[in-house]
LOTORGU-262772 format. One record per residue (C-alpha): residue in three letters; y, x, z negated. Coordinates in steps of 0.1 Angstrom, whole numbers, plus 2048, in hexadecimal, padded with zeros to 3 digits. Each point is the difference from the previous one (the first is absolute). Layout:
% LOTORGU-262772
alaYXZ/...
END
This chain:
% LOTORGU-262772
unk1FAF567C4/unk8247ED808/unk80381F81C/unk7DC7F480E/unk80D7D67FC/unk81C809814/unk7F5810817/unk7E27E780B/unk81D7E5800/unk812815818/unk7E1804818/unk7ED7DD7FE/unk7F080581F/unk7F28227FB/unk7F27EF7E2/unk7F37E6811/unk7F381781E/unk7EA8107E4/unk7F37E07F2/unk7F37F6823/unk7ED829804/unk7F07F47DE/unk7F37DE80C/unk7F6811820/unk7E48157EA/unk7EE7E17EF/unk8017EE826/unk7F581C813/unk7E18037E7/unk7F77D8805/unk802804826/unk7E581C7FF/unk7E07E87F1/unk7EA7F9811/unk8007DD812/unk81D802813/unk7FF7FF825/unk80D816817/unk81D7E480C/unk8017F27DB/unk80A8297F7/unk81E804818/unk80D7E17F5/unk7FC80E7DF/unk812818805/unk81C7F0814/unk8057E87E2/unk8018147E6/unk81C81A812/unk8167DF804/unk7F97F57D9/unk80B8227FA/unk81C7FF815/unk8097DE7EC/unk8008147DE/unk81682080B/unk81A7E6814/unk7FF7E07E4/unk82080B7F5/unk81380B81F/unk7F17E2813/unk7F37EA7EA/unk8007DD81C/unk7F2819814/unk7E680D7EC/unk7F77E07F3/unk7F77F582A/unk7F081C805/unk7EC7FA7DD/unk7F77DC813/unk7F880C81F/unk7E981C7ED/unk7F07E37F0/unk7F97EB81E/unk7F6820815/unk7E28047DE/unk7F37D7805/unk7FB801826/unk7F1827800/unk7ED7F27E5/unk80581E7E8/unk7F87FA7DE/unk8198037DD/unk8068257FA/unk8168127EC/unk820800817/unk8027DD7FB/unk81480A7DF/unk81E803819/unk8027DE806/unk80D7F87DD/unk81681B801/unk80E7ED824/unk8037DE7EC/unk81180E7DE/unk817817813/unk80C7DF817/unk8007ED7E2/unk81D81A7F4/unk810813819/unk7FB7E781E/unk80F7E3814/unk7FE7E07F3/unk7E97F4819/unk7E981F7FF/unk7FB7F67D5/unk7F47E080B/unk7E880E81F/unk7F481C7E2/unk7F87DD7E7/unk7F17EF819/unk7EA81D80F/unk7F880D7DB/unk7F17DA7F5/unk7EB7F9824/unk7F8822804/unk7E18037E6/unk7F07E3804/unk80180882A/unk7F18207F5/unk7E27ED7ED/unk7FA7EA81D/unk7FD81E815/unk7E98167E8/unk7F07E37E9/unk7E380F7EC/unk7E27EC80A/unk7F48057DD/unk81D7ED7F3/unk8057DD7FC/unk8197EA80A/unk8128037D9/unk7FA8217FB/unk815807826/unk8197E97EF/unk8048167E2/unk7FD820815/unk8207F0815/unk8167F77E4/unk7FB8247EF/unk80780A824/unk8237EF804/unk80E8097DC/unk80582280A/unk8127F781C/unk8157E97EE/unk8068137E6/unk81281D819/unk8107E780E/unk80C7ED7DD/unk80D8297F3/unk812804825/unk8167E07FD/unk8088077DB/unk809825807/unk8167EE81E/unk80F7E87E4/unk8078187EA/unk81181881A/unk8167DF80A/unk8087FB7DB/unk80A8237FA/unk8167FF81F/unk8117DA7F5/unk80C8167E0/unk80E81E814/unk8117EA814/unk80C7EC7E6/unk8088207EA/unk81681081C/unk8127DC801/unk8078017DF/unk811823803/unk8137F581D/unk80A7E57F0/unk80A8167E3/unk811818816/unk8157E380F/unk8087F37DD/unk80A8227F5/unk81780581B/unk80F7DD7FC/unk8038057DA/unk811821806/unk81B7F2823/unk8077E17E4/unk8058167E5/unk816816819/unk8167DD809/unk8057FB7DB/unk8118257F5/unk8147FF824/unk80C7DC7F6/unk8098117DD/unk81081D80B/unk8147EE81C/unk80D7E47E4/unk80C81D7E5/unk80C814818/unk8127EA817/unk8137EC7E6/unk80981A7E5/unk809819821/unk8157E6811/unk80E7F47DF/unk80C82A7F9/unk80F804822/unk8137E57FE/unk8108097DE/unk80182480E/unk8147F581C/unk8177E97EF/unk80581E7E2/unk80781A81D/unk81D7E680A/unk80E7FA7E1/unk7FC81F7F1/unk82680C800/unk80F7E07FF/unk7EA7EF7E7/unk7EE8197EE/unk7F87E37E5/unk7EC7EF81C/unk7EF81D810/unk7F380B7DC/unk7F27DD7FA/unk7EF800824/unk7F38287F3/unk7F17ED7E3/unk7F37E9815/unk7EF818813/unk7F180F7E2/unk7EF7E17F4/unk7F17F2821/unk7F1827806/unk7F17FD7DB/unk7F27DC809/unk7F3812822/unk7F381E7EE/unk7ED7E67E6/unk7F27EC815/unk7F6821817/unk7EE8077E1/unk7F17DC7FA/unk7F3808825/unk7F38207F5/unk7EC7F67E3/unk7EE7E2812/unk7F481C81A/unk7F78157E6/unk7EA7E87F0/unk7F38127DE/unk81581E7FB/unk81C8017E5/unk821800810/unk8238107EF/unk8077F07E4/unk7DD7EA804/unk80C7E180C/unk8127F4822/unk8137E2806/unk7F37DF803/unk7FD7E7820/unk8257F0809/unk7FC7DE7FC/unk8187DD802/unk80A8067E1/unk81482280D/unk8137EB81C/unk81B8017E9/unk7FF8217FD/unk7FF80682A/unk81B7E4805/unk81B8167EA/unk7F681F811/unk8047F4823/unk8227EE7F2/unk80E8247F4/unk7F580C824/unk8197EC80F/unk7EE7DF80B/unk8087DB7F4/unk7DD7F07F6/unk8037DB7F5/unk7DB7FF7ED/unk7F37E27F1/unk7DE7F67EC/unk7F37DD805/unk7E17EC7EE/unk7EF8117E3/unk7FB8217F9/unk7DB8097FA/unk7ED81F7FF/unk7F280681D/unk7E481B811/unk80881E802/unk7FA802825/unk81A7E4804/unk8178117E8/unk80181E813/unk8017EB824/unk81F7ED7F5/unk80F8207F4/unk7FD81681F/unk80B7E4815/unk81F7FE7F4/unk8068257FB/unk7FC803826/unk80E7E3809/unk82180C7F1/unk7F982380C/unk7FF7F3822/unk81E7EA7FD/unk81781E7F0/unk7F3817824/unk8057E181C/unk8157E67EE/unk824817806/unk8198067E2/unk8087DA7FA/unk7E07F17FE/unk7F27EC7DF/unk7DE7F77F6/unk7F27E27EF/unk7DD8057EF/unk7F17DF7F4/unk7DE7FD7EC/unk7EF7E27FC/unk7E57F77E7/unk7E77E480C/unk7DE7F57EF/unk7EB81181D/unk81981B810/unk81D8167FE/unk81D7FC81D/unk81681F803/unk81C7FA819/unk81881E806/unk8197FF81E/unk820810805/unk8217F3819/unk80382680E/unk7F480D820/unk7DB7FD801/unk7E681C80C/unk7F8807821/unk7E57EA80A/unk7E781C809/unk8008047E2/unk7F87E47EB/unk7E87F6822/unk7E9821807/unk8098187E2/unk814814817/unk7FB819819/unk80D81C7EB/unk7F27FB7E3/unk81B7ED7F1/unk7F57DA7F5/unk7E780C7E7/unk80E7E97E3/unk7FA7E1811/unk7DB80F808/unk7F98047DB/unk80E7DE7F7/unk7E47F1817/unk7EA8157F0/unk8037FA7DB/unk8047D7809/unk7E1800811/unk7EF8177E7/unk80B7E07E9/unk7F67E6813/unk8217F6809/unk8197F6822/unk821817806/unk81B7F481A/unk817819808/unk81E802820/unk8257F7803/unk80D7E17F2/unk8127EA812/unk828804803/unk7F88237F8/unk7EE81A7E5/unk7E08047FD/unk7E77EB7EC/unk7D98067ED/unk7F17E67EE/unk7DC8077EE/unk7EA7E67F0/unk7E680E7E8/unk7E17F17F3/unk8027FF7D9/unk7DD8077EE/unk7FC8037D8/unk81281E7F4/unk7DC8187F3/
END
């Protein structure tokens, strides 16, 4: 039965071909009675071939069929040949404008379907009948008609409806598509901002110890197995926080030792400040206004700025430079200043990100302020060094 479904939707005009051989039968057997003139026969004939014609094409042509459904009409008043059984394709013309038609062709199908019964009783009134009864005789007339053409323009509605929600369904997934891929190129920015802040600080932080212990190492050997030591803790701290990294990607699975570090926050600028001190570099780091607990996302802003900042400062600032880190507590915001007196970056750098893919620090800076709402400065300072002030938006702490 589905195989037979299909395959009449495949072929609609086949289907309608045979529909218009069937009403041909019926019509053919009304145009033999008796009563019929020899002119009133071949025009018979003529109208009923185009009424047929207007079934097998109502779907291919439907503004078509529907004229030549008019014209078949008019052609029957002025040969003066009688209602007969291929009339039937006349609704057929007015629901199938009514729902696969031009707009103006369902309004010529309404209009035709209401005038054309009661022109049909004025033509071939039944003397027998009085003036009500041709009244009641006309109204039964038109419903027919009106109903085709009511089922057309609802079939036509709900086509248009059912389109509205296809379209509006393969928005949706579009729109779900583009949020994926947004979700996924955010989440993307976030690990490489990560990755670049553990790795660039702890790896800069090593090297440097690993150069000065290679210098020292005969003449000082004190020194050079303090900067080993050193070396040692910063590539633990890397390998935690590598693992911190790991365990947020790996959302749901039970790491070594089931349970990674947490989030660096303010609190662990102490921490930082000592570690870049032992690297070599003078930091003068001061906390102003009252410290609060603060969001995380701020915690971890404030946190990473710093870390690069004195990352960047130890790579540009040259061997003599010093730091000053201040942080500043107001009701509404947090003010990070950290600038150094050394060289300063290269101002490709700090201006376009670099063109060889150095710069991407001062990239992810702009990123996590923004992410927080908040405005980051950053370029030299004047009378030399380099400067990067942040101001971020403080929320209640969840």
């Amino acid at each position: 039965m589905q195989r037979l479904y299909a395959f009449l939707r495949r072929h609609p005009t086949e289907v309608d071909t045979l529909w218009a051989v069937l009403l041909l039968g019926p019509s053919s057997l009304w145009m033999l009675q008796d009563g019929l003139g020899r002119g009133q026969r071949i025009a018979a004939v003529v109208i009923t071939l185009a009424l047929c014609t207007v079934i097998s094409q109502r779907r291919r042509a439907p503004e078509r069929a529907l004229l030549l459904a008019a014209g078949a009409g008019v052609a029957q008043l002025v040969t003066d040949v009688g209602k007969f059984p291929a009339d039937f394709a006349m609704l057929v013309a007015i629901y199938t404008a009514a729902a696969n038609g031009a707009l103006w062709a369902s309004r010529f199908a309404l209009i035709g379907g209401l005038t054309a019964p009661t022109i049909a009783n004025l033509r071939w009134s039944e003397g027998y009948m009085s003036g009500w009864e041709h009244t009641v005789a006309t109204v039964f007339m038109t419903v027919p008609f009106a109903l085709a053409w009511v089922l057309g323009d609802s079939l036509r509605t709900r086509r248009a409806y059912y389109a509205q929600l296809e379209e509006r369904a393969a928005r949706l997934e579009k729109e779900r598509e583009a949020q994926s891929k947004m979700a996924v190129a955010a989440e993307r920015a976030r690990i490489a901002r990560e990755l670049h802040d553990v790795v660039a600080h702890n790896v800069s932080v090593m090297v440097v110890q690993a150069d000065g212990a290679a210098y020292v190492l005969d003449a000082a050997p004190e020194q050079a197995k303090q900067a080993l030591e050193t070396i040692s803790g910063t590539g633990r701290q890397a390998l935690a926080e590598m693992r911190r990294l790991l365990g947020v990607l790996r959302t749901g699975e039970p790491g070594e030792g089931g349970d990674y570090v947490p989030q660096p926050d303010v609190g662990q600028l102490d921490d930082l400040i000592e570690q870049v001190r032992g690297a070599g570099l003078a930091v003068d780091f001061k906390v102003e206004g009252s410290p609060r607990p603060l969001p995380s996302g701020v915690e971890l802003t404030a946190y990473r700025i710093v870390q690069e900042a004195l990352t960047n400062t130890r790579k540009h600032g040259g061997p003599e430079a010093g730091a000053i880190v201040r942080l500043t507590y107001g009701d509404a915001e947090l003010d990070l200043l950290v600038e150094d007196d050394g060289r300063g970056a290269q101002q490709e750098l700090y201006q376009e990100g670099g063109a060889d893919g150095l710069g991407h620090g001062l990239i992810g800076m702009r990123e996590r302020v923004g992410m927080v709402g908040g405005r980051l400065d950053a370029g030299p300072r004047p009378g030399g060094g380099f400067r990067i002030s942040a101001v971020l938006p403080l929320k209640p702490a969840h």
